[in-house]
N, C-alpha and C positions, 0 to 999 in steps of 0.2 A: 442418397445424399451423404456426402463426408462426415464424416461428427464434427461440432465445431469445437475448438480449443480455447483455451482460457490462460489466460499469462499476468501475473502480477507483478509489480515494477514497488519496492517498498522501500521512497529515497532515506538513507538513511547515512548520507553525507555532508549532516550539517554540522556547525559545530558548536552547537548547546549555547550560544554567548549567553541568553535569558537565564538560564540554568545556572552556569558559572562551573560546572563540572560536565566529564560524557555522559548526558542524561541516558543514556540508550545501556549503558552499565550499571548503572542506578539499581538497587535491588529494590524490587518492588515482591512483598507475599513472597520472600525467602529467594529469589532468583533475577537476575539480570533482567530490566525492562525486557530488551531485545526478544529475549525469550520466548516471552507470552505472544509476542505478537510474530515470532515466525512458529510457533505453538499451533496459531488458529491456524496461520494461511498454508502450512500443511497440513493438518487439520482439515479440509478443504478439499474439494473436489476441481481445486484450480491445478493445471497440467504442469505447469513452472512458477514458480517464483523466484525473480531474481533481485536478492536484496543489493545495490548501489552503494560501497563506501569509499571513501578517498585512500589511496595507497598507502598512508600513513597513519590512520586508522589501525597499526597496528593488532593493538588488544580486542579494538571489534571485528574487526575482521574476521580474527582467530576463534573470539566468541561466535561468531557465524558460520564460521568451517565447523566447528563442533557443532553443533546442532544440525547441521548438514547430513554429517555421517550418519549412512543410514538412507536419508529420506533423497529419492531419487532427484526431487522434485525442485531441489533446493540447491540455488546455485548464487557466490558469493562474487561478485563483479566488483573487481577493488581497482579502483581510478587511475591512472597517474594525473587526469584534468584535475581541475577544482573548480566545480561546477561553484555557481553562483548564488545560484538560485533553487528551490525546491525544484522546478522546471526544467531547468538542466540537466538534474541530476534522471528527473524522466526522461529525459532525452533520451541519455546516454545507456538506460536500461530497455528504451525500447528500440535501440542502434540495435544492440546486443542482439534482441530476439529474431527482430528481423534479419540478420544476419545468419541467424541460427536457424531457425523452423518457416522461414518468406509464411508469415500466416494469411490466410484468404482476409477476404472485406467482412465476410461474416462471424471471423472470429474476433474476440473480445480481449481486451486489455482493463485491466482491475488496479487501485490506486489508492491508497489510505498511510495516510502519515506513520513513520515509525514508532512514534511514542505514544501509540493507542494503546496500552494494555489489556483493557475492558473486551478489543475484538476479538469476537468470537468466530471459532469455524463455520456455525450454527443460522449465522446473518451474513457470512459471504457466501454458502450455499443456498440461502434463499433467491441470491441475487442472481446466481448462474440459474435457479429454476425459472425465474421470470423473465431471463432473456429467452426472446423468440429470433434467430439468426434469418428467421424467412421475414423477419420487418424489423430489423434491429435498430436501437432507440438506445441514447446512456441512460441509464437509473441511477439513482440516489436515495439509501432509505431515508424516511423520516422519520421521528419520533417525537412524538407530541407537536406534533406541526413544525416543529425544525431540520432541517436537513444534514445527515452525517457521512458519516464513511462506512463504507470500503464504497468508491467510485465506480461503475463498469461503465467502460463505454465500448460501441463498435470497433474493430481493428480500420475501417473503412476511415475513419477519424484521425486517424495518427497524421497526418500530412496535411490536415486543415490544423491540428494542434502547431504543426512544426509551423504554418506558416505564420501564425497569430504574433502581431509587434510584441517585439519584444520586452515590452514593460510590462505585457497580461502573463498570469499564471494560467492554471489549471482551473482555477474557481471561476475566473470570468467567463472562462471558454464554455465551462460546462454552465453555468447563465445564459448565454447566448445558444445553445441548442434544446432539442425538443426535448427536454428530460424529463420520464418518467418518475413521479415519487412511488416506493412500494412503503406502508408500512410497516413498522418494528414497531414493537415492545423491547429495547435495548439500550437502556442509557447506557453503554460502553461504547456506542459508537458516536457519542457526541465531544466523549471526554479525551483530552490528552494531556501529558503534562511539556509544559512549558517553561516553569520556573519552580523554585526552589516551596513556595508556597502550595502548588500545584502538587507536588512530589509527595510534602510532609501532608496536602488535605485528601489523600490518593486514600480510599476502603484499602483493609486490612484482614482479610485477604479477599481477592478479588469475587468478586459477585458472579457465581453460578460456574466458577473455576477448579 
């Protein structure tokens, strides 16, 4: 049986309006948010990750080609769209793979907000240990009975995602299916920053980093 593959999609083409600056530049514990969180997901036993930013995204962009170098794994997808929606911009990262590697129904596709700093390598590789490709299921960890991130779902999924009206995200969709919770011990994966409040209530330096 094939080995099954693992692809992460990390949108990262929004444009901070809550924030009021590019939160994903933001130094967080001496370095660019961005960082920590393409840190973990190479870090990771996931096969690609492809972070999604708009063409004009300049200085992130740039920020994400550096971090690149080196890691094979790590590929920087810069738009000429202007996706809309966090949704879109999944879209438009999972064009890409498929495009790139046509992945089987048993392979998996992974999903967690760009301004996670808190995630860890450590809780996305729990996630690929608990997927079984011969009964595959999305998972969600938990933590203290709440549901976080890094997302996995089937690849078998991406074309009931595309179909879903277009007023639903990502969070409905994964509501509406049979999802697995595994759990964590990991408040990093519950936290993200979203506004200036967020940023400045952000630990100094990050926990278990």
């Amino acid at each position: 049986m094939p080995r099954c593959r693992y692809f992460a999609v990390i949108p990262a083409a929004g444009r901070s309006r809550r924030m009021g600056w590019p939160k994903l530049l933001a130094e967080v514990a001496g370095r660019p948010l961005i960082d920590w969180v393409l840190d973990a997901w190479c870090g990771s036993h996931v096969d690609e990750v492809v972070v999604v930013v708009r063409r004009e995204q300049l200085e992130l962009a740039e920020q994400c080609r550096d971090e690149a170098g080196g890691r094979e794994q790590l590929r920087v997808l810069a738009t000429s769209e202007s996706p809309r929606t966090m949704r879109d911009t999944l879209q438009l990262g999972l064009r890409s793979i498929l495009e790139r590697h046509r992945p089987q129904p048993s392979d998996a596709w992974l999903v967690a907000p760009a301004d996670m700093p808190g995630l860890s390598a450590a809780a996305i590789d729990r996630l690929l240990t608990e997927y079984d490709p011969r009964a595959p299921r999305v998972l969600v960890p938990q933590v203290n009975g709440e549901r976080g991130h890094p997302v996995l779902l089937p690849w078998s999924l991406v074309a009931a995602f595309d179909d879903l009206p277009r007023e639903f995200g990502l969070n409905t969709f994964v509501r509406q299916c049979d999802a697995r919770c595994i759990p964590l011990a990991d408040g990093g994966l519950l936290a993200d920053i979203d506004t200036p409040h967020d940023y400045l209530q952000w630990p100094q330096p990050i926990a278990g980093r």
